[in-house]
N, C-alpha and C positions, 0 to 999 in steps of 0.2 A: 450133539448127534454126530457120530462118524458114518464117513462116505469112502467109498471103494477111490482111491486115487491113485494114475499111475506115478509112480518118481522117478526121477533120473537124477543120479551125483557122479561132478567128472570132477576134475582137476587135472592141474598141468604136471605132466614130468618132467623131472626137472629145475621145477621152479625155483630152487633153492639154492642148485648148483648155480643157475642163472643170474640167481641175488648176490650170490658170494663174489660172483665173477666182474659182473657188469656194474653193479650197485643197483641204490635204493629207485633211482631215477627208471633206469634202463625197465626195470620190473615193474615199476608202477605203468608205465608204456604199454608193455607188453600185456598188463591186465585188461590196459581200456582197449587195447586192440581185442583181446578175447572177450570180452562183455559184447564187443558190436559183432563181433562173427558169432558167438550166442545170438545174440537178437534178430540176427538176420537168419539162422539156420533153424527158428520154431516153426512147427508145422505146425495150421489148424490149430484147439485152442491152450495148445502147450505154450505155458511161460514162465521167465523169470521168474523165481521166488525170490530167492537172496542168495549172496554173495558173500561168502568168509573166506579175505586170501586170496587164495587161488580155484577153490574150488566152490559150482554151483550148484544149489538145485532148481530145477526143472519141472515141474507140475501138469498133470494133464489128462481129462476123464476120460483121454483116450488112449488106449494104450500105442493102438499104429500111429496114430500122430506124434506118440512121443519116441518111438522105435524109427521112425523116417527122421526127426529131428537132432539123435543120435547121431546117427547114419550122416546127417549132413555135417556136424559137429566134426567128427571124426575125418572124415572126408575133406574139410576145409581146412582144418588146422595141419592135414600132412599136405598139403598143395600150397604150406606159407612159407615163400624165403624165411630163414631165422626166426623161425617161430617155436615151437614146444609142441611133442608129441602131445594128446590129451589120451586118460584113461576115465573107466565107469564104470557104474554099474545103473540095471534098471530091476526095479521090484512091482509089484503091485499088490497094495492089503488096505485096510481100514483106518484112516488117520482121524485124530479130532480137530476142526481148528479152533481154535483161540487165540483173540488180538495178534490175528495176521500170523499167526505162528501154526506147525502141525506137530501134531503129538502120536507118539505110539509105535508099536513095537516095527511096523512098516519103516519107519525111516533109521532104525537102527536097523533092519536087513541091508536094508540100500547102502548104510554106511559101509556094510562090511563086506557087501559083494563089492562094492567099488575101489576099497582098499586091497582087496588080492586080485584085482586087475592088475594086468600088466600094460606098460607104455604103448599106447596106440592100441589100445584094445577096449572092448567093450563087455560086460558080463550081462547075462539079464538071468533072471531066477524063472524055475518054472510055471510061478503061478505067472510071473508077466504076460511068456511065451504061452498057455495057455489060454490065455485071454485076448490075445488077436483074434482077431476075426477072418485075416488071410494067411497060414501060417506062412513064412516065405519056404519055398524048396532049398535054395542053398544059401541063404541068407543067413541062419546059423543052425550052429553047430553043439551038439555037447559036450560038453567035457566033464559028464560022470557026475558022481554022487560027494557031495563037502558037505564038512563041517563045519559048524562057524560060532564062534563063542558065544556060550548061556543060550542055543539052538539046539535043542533036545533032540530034532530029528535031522535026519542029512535031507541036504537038498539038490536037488539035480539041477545044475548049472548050466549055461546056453553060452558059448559066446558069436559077438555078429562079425561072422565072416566077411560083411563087405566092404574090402581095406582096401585104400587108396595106391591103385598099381602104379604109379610115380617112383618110381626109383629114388631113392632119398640116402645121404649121410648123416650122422649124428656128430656132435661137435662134442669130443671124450671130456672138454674139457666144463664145456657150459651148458652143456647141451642141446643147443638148438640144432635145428634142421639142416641141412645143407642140399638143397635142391638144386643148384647151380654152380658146377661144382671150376669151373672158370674162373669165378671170380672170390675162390677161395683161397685160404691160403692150407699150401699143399704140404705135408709131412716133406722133411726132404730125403728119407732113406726109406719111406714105407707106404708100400703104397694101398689105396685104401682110405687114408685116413686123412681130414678134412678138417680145416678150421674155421669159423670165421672171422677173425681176423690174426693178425701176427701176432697181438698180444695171447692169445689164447695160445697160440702154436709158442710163446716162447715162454707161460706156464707151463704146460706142456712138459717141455723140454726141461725147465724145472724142476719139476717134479720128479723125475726121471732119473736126472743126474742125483737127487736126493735120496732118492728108494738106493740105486748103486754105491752111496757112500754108507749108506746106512746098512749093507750085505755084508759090505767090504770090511766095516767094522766087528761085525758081528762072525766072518766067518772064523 
């Protein structure tokens, strides 16, 4: 039997740049830290479903419940020292379960509104937004009518405008957060830009000198 379920799929931005950089350890860290700000950011009776990587789903007969759980997600992970932007998407359609698992075309929409989000942002589709019960007034927003692979019709897309005002940097190299920007290590000709630590800032610098030898050959 299938039942109307809302879904949510986020994963980390980043996360890869982060792997390369820091290694296997630093990211294995960084997941349990995100699984418990997951856990502590469900509202009402949205929950964990599973976990691949880096990215979760989210489950929940309610749609605001799982639209405020976002909302907290998104919100907590840009207020972490050195933490990873998260991205999403939210849908809502008819899944099957079986042996703990959900099936059908509802979580391949989710996959794909979540994958053309961008870093720190959330998408949610219309049927989602339709199905509140409070719309929010400036809580989101649309962003027009998409396509989306083996999706016959366009759909009108929502994203939730309510982003974390903390002023924050990205680290170009690994990309985590930089919220405190004191205790960074600082570009030394440019300003703006932010490490977290010296090792990244003298990748960085690496890189750099590389791309110029590599022009310099070529011009």
């Amino acid at each position: 039997m299938e039942d109307n379920m809302a879904i949510l799929m986020a994963d980390l931005s980043g996360y890869t740049a982060l792997t390369e950089t820091h290694g296997p350890a630093s990211a294995a860290d960084l997941i349990d830290k995100y699984l418990a700000m997951v856990e502590n950011s469900l509202v009402g009776d949205s929950r964990l479903h599973e976990r691949t990587g880096d990215e979760v789903m989210i489950v929940s007969t309610s749609p605001d419940a799982l639209l405020a759980t976002s909302k907290k997600i998104m919100k907590n992970a840009a207020g972490e020292e050195n933490f990873l932007l998260v991205h999403g998407g939210l849908h809502l359609g008819k899944v099957l379960k079986r042996n703990n698992s959900y099936f059908g075309s509802a979580i391949n929409m989710t996959s794909r509104i979540a994958a053309s989000a961008g870093a720190g942002t959330f998408l949610c589709s219309e049927e989602f937004v339709n199905a509140l019960s409070e719309k929010p007034v400036t809580g989101l927003r649309s962003t027009g009518k998409h396509f989306f692979k083996n999706i016959t019709e366009e759909k009108e897309i929502f994203e939730i405008a309510d982003k974390n005002d903390n002023a924050f940097f990205i680290d170009p190299v690994c990309k985590m957060l930089i919220l405190e920007t004191q205790k960074a290590a600082k570009h030394p000709g440019s300003a703006g830009i932010y490490f977290c630590s010296q090792g990244c800032l003298a990748i960085y610098q690496e890189r750099l000198a590389m791309t110029g030898a590599c022009e310099h050959l070529t011009a």
